[in-house]
VEXGU-214762 format. One record per residue (C-alpha): residue in one letter; x, y, z. Coordinates in steps of 0.001 Angstrom, whole numbers, plus 500000, padded with zeros to 6 digits. Layout:
residues N
AXYZ;...
//
This chain:
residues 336
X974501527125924526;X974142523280924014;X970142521554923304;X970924520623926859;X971172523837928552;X968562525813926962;X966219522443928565;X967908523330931938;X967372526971932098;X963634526531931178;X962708523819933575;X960145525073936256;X962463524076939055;X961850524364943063;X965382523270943965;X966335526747944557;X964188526663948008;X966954524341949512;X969130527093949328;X966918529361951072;X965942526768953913;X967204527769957095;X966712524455958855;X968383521986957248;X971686521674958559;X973155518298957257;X974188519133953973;X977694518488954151;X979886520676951613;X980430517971949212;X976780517530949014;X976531521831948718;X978614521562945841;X976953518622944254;X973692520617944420;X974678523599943175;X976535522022939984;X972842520579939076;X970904524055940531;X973347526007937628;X973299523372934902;X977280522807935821;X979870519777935123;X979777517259937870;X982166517697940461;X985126514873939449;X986203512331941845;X987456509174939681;X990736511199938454;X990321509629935260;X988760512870933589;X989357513249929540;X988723515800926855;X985998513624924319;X985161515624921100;X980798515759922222;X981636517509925372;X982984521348926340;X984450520672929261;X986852517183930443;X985006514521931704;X985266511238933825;X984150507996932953;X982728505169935046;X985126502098935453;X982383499007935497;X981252497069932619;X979037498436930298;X975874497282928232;X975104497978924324;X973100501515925029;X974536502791928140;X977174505773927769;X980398505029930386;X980672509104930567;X979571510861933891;X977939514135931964;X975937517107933218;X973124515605930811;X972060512549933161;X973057510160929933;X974797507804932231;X972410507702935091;X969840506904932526;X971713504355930914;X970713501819932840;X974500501108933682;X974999498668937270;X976585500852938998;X973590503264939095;X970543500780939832;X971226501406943495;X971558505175943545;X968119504806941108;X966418502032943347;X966946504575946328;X965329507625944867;X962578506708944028;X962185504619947963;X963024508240948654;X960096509818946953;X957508507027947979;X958702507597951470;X958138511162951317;X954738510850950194;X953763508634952638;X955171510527955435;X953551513728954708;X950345511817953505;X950073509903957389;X951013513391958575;X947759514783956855;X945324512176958764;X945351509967955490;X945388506237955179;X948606505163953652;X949527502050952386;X952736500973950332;X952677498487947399;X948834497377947919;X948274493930945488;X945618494237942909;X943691491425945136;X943383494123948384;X942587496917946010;X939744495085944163;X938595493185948009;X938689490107946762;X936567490170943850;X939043488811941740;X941609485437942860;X945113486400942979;X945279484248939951;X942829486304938056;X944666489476939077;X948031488023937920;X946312487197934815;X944384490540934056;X947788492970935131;X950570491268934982;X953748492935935088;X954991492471931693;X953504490368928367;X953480490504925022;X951024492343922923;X948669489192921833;X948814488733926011;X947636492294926679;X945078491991923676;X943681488932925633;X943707490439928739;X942038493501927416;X939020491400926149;X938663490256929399;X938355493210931032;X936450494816927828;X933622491998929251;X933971492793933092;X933138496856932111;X930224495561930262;X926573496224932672;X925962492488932458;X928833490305933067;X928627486610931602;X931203485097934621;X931232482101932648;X932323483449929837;X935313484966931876;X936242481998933206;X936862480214929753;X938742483158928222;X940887483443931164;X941639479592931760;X942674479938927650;X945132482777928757;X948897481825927531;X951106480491930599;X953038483595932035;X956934483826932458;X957163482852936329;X959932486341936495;X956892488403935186;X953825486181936718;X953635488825939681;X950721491065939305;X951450494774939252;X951537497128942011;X951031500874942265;X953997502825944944;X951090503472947193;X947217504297947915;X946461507254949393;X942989507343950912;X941333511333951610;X939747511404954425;X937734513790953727;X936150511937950942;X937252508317950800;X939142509098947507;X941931506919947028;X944409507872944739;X946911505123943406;X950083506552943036;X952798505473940754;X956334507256940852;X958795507530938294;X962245510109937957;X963141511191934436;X966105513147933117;X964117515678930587;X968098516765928947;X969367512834928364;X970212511800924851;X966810509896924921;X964665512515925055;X967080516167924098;X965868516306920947;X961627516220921371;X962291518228924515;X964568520771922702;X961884521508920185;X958812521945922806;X960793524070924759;X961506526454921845;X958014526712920968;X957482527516924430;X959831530216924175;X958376531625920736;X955240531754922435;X956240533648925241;X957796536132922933;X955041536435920691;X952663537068923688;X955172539749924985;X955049541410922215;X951107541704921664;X950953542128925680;X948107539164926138;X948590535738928181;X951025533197927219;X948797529858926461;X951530527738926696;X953148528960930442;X951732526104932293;X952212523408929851;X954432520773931470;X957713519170929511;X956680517336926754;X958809514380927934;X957259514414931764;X953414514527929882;X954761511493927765;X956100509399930595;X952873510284932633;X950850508446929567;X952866505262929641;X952005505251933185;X948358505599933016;X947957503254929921;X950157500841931900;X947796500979934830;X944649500982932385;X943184497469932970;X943636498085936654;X941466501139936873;X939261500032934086;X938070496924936869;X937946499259939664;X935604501556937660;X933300498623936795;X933412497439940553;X932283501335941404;X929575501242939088;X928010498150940236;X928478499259944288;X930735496948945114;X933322498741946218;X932250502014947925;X935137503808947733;X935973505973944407;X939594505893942823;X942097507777940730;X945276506984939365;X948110509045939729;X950997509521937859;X953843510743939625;X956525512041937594;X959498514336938816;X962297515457936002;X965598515942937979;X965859519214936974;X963117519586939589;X960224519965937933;X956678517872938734;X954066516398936136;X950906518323936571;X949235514840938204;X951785514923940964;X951634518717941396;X947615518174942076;X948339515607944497;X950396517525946443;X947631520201947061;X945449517701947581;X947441516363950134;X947973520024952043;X944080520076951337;X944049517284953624;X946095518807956435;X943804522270956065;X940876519700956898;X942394517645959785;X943674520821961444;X939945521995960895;X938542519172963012;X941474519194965577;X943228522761965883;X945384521331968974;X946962519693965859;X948580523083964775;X950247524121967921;X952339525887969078;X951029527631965210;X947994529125964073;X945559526984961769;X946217528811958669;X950467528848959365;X950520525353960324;X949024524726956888;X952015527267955215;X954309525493957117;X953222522031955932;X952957523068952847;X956854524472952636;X957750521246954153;X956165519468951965;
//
């Protein structure tokens, strides 16, 4: 077996409940065959008629016909290499999966009883405590390092229990001008508020390909020590330690993510500890591999979520029918 497949077969996976879903009945049989080639780790199904036999590969593969950059691979492999390429002729497909996962967790999120909202600026989320200039300034959506070192100082001041607004002002009207492509400030996918407890969690998606070139190697490696460990635990009959650890790749992407979205949260915090903003929030990183599996931030979002319907059904059991409380909940949760 290839780096890639061992990765494959060992990825916690939930795709094989499509096949078991009775109700969906619009998968066409192109798309049934497409699905299974990724459930089983197969070639892709070839359409382009240009397939070749290419020395790194075991089986003939196709190529894609557009042009090219310096780090993208023109093959159309099992290993997600081209899709994560960043080749043209993919940015649509990519662009549209992850509107796909945004819009399922806002659907089933509004479907819960929670406040949704998609894309909220950094000027709603901190209620206009900070200009739109100042938010641009503090998270912007991409600088240089002696930027972010700036900006961090800045923020460094407003976590501080007494904040010298003055001196704020001066630092920030020294900041370096911003490229007008990347003056924007950034924005989270969405903001899910719990009813229940006027959480809001800011949610940030991403899809990653846990078997592509980038990351086969690191991902190889952690998956064999998972495998040791699971056969050393066999053998002594005691509990694996490592069972629940998530992909090393999916727990590295998840970082970026919250260290991207660190000077964001780091103002919010301050604004909670000072009472100005009521409301308490947590930043989630939602990462899904293709191979199916979820980053452990995303995974306890999703309970959280069903923990949400459980507690509007609670208030409103009319909600459930024609179901019971407790299989209205199952049923959400399957959905889901």
């Amino acid at each position: 077996m290839t780096k890639s497949d061992v990765i494959s077969f060992n990825s916690r996976s939930n795709i094989n409940l499509v096949f078991n879903e009775k109700r969906i009945r619009n998968l066409s049989n192109e798309q049934f065959v497409k699905l299974t080639t990724i459930f089983l780790g197969l070639p892709p199904t070839q359409d382009r008629g240009n397939a070749v036999e290419v020395d790194e590969f075991d089986y003939p593969v196709e190529s894609c016909m557009t042009v090219h950059g310096k780090h993208s691979t023109p093959y159309l492999d099992a290993n997600g290499d081209h899709h994560s390429g960043s080749c043209p002729s993919a940015a649509a497909s990519v662009s549209q999966r992850h509107t796909n996962l945004t819009s399922v967790l806002f659907k089933f999120a509004v479907e819960a009883g929670a406040i949704a909202k998609r894309e909220p600026s950094p000027y709603n989320l901190f209620q206009g405590l900070l200009s739109t200039g100042q938010c641009a300034s503090l998270s912007p959506k991409s600088t240089s390092a002696d930027y972010k070192s700036k900006a961090k100082e800045i923020v460094d001041l407003l976590s501080q229990a007494t904040v010298d607004k003055a001196k704020i002002a001066d630092l920030t009207s020294k900041m370096p001008l911003l490229d007008p492509a990347n003056s924007g400030s950034l924005r989270v996918d969405l903001a899910i508020v719990n009813p229940s407890n006027q959480k809001v969690n800011l949610i940030d998606g991403s899809f990653i390909h846990t078997s592509c070139s980038a990351y086969r190697d690191s991902e190889f490696k952690d998956v064999s020590k998972r495998l040791e460990s699971a056969a050393q635990a066999a053998k002594k009959k005691s509990t694996e330690p490592l069972r629940w650890d998530p992909s090393l790749t999916i727990a590295s992407k998840a970082k970026i993510k919250v260290d991207k979205y660190a000077p964001v949260m780091q103002i919010l915090k301050f604004y909670e500890r000072s009472s100005s903003i009521a409301e308490t929030h947590s930043f989630v990183p939602f990462i899904v591999s293709s191979l199916g599996e979820l980053s452990k931030e995303a995974f306890c979002l999703m309970e959280e979520i069903v923990a949400m319907y459980r507690y509007r059904v609670s208030l409103r059991e009319e909600v459930a029918f024609p179901l019971l409380p407790n299989q209205a909940v199952a049923d959400f949760r399957f959905r889901f």
